[in-house]
ZABA-805234 format. One record per atom (N, C-alpha, C, O): x, y, z; residue in one letter. Coordinates in pm, whole numbers, plus 50000, padded with zeros to 5 digits. Example, Ala and Ser with C-alpha at 12.3 -4.5 7.8 and 13.67 -1.06 7.14 Angstrom:
<rs>
513194943150780a512304955050780a513204967050780a514244966850846a512854977550708s513674989450714s512905000350787s513415011450804s
</rs>
This chain:
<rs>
758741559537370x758331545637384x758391538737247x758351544937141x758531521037262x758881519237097x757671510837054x757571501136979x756731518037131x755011507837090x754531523037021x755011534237039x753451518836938x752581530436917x750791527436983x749681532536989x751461517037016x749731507637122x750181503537160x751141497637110x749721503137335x749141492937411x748091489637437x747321496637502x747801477437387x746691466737425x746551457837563x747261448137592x745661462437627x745911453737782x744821446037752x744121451037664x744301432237810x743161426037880x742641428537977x743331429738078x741291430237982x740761436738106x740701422238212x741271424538318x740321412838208x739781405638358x741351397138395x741861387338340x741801405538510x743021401038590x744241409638519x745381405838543x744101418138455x745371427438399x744701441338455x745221446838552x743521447138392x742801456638463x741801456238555x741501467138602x741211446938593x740501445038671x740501434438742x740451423638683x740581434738934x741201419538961x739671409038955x738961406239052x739521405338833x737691402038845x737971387938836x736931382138868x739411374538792x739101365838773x739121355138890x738631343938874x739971360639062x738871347639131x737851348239157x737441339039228x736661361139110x735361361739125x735251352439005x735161340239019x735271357438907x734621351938750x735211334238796x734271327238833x736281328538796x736091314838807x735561310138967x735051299238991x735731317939040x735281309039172x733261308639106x732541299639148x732891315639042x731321316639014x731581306038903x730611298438904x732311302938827x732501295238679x732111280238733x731281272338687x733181278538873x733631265238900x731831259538982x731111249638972x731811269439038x730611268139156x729321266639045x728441258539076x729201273438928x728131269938818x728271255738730x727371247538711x729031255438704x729101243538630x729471228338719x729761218438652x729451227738841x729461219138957x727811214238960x727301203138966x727151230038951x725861230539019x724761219038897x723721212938920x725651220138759x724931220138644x725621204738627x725871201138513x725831198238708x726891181938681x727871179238604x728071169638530x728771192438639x730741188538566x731061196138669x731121208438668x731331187438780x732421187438866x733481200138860x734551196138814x733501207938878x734781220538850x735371224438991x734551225939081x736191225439009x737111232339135x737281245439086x736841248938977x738011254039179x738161268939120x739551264739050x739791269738940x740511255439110x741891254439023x741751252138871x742381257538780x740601241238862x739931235938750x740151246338641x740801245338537x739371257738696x738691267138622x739581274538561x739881274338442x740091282638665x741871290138634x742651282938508x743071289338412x742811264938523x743351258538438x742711260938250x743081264438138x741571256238327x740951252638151x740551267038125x740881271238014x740081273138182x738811284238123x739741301538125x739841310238039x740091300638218x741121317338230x741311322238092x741711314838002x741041334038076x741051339837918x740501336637820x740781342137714x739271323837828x738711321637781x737711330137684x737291339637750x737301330237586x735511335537544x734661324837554x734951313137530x733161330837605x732431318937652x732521307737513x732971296437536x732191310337410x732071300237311x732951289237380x732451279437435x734781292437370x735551281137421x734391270537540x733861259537525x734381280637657x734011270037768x732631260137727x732421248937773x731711267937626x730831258537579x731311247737471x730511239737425x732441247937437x733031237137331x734161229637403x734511219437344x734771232337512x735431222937634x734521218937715x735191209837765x733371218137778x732291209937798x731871201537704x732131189537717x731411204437632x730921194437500x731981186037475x731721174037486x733181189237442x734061175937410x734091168737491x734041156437482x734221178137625x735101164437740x733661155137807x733921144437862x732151159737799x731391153337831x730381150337739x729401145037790x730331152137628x729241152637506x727701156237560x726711150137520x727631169537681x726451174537680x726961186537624x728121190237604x725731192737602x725891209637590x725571217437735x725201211337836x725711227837730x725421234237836x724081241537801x723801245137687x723301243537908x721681251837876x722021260237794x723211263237787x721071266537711x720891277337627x721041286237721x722141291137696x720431293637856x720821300837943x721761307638011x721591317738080x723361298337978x723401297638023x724741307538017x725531308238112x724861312537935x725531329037941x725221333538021x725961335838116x723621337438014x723001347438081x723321342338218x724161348238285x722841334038255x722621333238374x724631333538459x725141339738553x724951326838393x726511332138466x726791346738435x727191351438542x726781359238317x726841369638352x726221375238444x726731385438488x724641369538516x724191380338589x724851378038742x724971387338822x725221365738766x725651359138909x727041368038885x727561372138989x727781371638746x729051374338786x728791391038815x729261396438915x727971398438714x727551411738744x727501416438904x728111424538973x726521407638924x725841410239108x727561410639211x727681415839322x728651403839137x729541397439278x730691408639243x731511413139323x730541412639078x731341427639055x730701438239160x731241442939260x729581440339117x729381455339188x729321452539339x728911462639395x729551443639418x729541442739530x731301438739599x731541441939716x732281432439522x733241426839522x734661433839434x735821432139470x734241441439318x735331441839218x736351454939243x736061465739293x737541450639194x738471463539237x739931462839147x740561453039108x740181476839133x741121471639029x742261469439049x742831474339146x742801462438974x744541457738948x745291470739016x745131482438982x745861467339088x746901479239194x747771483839058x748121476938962x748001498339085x748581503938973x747661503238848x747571513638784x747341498438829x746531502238674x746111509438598x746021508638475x745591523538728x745071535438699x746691542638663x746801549138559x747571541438731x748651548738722x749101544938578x749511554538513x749111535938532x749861528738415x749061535938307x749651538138201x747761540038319x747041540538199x747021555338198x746651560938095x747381562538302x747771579838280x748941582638287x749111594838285x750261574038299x751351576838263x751251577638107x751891586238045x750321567338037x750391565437922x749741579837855x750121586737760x748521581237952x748181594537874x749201605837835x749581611337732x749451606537969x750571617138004x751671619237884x752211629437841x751751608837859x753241600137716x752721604437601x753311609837508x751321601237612x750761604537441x750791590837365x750831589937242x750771579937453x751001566537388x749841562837372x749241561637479x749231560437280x747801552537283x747451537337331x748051527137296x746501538137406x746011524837445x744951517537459x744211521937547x744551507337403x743091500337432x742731490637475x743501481937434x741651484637564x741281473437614x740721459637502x739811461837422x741131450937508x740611437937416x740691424337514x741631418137565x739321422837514x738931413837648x738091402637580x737051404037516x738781390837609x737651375337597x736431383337632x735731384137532x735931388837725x734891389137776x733521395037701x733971396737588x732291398837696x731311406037645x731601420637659x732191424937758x731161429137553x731151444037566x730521445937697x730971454537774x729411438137732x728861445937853x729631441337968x729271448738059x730601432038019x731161424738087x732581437338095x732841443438198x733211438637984x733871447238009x733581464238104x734261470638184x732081466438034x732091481638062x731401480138214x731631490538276x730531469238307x730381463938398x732041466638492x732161472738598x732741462438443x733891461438523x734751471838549x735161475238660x735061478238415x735271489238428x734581501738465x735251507938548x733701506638439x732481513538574x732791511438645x733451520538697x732701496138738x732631496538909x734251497538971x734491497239092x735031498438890x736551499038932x736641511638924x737621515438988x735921522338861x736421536838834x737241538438683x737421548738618x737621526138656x738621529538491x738111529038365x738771526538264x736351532438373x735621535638275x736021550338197x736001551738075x736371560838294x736851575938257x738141575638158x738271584638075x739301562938172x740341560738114x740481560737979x741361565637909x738851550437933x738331552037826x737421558037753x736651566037805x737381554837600x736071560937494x735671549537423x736551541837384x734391547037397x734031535837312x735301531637211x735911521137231x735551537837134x736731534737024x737911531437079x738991533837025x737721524337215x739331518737229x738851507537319x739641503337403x737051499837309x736941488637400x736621482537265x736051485337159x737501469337343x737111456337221x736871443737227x737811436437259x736001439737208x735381422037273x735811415537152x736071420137040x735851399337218x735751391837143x734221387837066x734101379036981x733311394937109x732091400937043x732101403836937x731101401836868x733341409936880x733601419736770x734351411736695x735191418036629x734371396836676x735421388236614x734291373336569x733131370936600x735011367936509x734411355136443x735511342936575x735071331636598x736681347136636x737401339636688x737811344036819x738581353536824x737481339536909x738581344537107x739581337937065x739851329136984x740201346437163x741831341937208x741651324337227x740941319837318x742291316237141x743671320037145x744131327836993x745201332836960x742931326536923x743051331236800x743591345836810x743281352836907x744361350336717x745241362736702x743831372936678x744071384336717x742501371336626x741721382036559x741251394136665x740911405936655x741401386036754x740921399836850x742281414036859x742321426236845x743041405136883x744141415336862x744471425736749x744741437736753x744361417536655x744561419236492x743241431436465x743571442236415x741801429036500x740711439036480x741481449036590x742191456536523x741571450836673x741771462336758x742991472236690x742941484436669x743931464236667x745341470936611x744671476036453x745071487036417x743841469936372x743711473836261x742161487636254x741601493136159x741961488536403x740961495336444x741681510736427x741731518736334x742161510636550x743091520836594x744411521336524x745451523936584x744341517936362x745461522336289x746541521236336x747191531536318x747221511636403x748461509736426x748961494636356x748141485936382x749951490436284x750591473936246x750981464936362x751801466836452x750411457536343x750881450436476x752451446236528x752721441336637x753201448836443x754681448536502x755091461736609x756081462136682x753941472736595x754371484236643x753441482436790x753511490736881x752731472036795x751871467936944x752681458737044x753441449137033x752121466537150x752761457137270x751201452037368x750581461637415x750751441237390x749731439837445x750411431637563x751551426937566x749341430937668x749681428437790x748701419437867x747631424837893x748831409237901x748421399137925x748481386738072x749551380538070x747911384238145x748241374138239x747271360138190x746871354838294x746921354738103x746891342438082x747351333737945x747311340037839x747771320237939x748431314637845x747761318137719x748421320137617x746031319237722x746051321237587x746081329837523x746111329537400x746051346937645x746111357737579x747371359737493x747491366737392x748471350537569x749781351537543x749891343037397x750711346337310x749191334737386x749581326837242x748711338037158x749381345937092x747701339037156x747071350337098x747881366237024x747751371936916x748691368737143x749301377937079x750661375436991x751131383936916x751201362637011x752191359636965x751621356236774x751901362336671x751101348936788x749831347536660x749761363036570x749671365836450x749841369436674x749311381836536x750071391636526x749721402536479x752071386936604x752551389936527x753031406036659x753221416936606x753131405036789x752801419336889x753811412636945x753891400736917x754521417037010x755161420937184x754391415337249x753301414437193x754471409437379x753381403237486x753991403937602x755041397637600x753731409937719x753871414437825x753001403637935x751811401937907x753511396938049x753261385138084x752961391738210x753911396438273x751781392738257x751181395938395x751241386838493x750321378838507x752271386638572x752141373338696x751811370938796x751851359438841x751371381838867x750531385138975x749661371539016x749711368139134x748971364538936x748111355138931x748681339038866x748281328038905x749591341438771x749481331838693x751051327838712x752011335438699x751041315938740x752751313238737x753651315138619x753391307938523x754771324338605x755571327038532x755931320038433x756461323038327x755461306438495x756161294238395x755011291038286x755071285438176x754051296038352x752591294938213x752591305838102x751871305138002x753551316938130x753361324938029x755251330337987x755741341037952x755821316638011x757531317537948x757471321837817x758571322537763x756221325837729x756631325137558x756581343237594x757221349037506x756151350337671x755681360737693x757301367237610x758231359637583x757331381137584x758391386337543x759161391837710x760381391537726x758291396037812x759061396537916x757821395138040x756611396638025x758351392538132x757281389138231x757201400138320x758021409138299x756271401838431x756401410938587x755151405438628x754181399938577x755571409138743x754571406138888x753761418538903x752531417938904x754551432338916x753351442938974x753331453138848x754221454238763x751991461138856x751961468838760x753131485238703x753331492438605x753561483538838x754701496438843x755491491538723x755271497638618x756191483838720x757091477838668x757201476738526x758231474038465x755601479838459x755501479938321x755501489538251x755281486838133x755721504038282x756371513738214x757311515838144x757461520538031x758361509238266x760041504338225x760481495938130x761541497038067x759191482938116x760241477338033x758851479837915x758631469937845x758231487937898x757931491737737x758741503137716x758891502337594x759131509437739x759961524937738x760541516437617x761421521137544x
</rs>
């Protein structure tokens, strides 16, 4: 293989968690007086870290959002994982072919450390991993679209980022990785092809991404 990492995103690459996470996004911030649809949400917020969605509220309406109000959307999204969540078809296969290869790989997710390991637990692809290969935007001064999340993980796990291929289904994971300088693998399952054209190559199902990192 001509990566020495792969970097995937966990919500909608490994885990199919994002029409839970925005159908709860759109339905919270409706509840809280900004109007959101679930398309809404997908649009502005997908790959987001919460900081963003609290600084795209504030501009576009000059309120803030409650102090709460992390919390209170992680626990509504927690409750609809362990009752709802399941993973990306193929995913498990992709990430033990890789074992199998000897290729190293790690998760780097907009999302919270606990948001990640929440998801991964209830999907089963917690075993895939070891602490030293999960990585939040927790662990950064900047979310996607900023390159740092990428950039800490690759400079984590000792690899240069020209030698990373990360893998991605939303626009900003995709500018994100382009930023710091990686390969970017365009997940389309969810996201129209045409939102992630900068991608280095695109696919629809997870089979398919063995082949073209080989």
């Amino acid at each position: 293989m001509r990566y020495d990492l792969v970097i995937f995103d966990n919500d909608g690459v490994l885990v199919d968690s994002e029409p839970i996470s925005n159908r709860l996004l759109a339905a919270y911030l409706t509840e809280l007086g900004h109007p959101t649809t679930y398309e809404d949400s997908i649009r502005d917020y997908m790959g987001s870290a919460m900081h963003r969605i609290h600084e795209l509220v504030l501009e576009r309406t000059g309120r803030r959002l409650p102090a709460d109000f992390d919390t209170i959307f992680h626990s509504r999204v927690f409750d609809a994982f362990r009752r709802e969540l399941e993973p990306v078809t193929g995913a498990a296969d992709v990430l033990e072919k890789l074992n199998a290869d000897g290729v190293p790989y790690c998760v780097a997710s907009s999302g919270s450390h606990e948001r990640i390991r929440v998801a991964l637990r209830n999907t089963g692809l917690y075993g895939l991993f070891d602490e030293q290969r999960v990585f939040s935007s927790e662990d950064v001064g900047r979310g996607k679209p900023a390159p740092d999340l990428f950039l800490h993980a690759a400079r984590t796990m000792g690899v240069p980022p020209e030698r990373c291929a990360v893998v991605e289904d939303s626009p900003l994971g995709v500018q994100a990785a382009i930023a710091a300088g990686m390969d970017v693998y365009g997940y389309t399952a969810m996201t129209p092809a045409a939102k992630l054209a900068r991608a280095h190559a695109r696919f629809a199902k997870m089979a398919e991404l063995p082949q073209l990192l080989a």
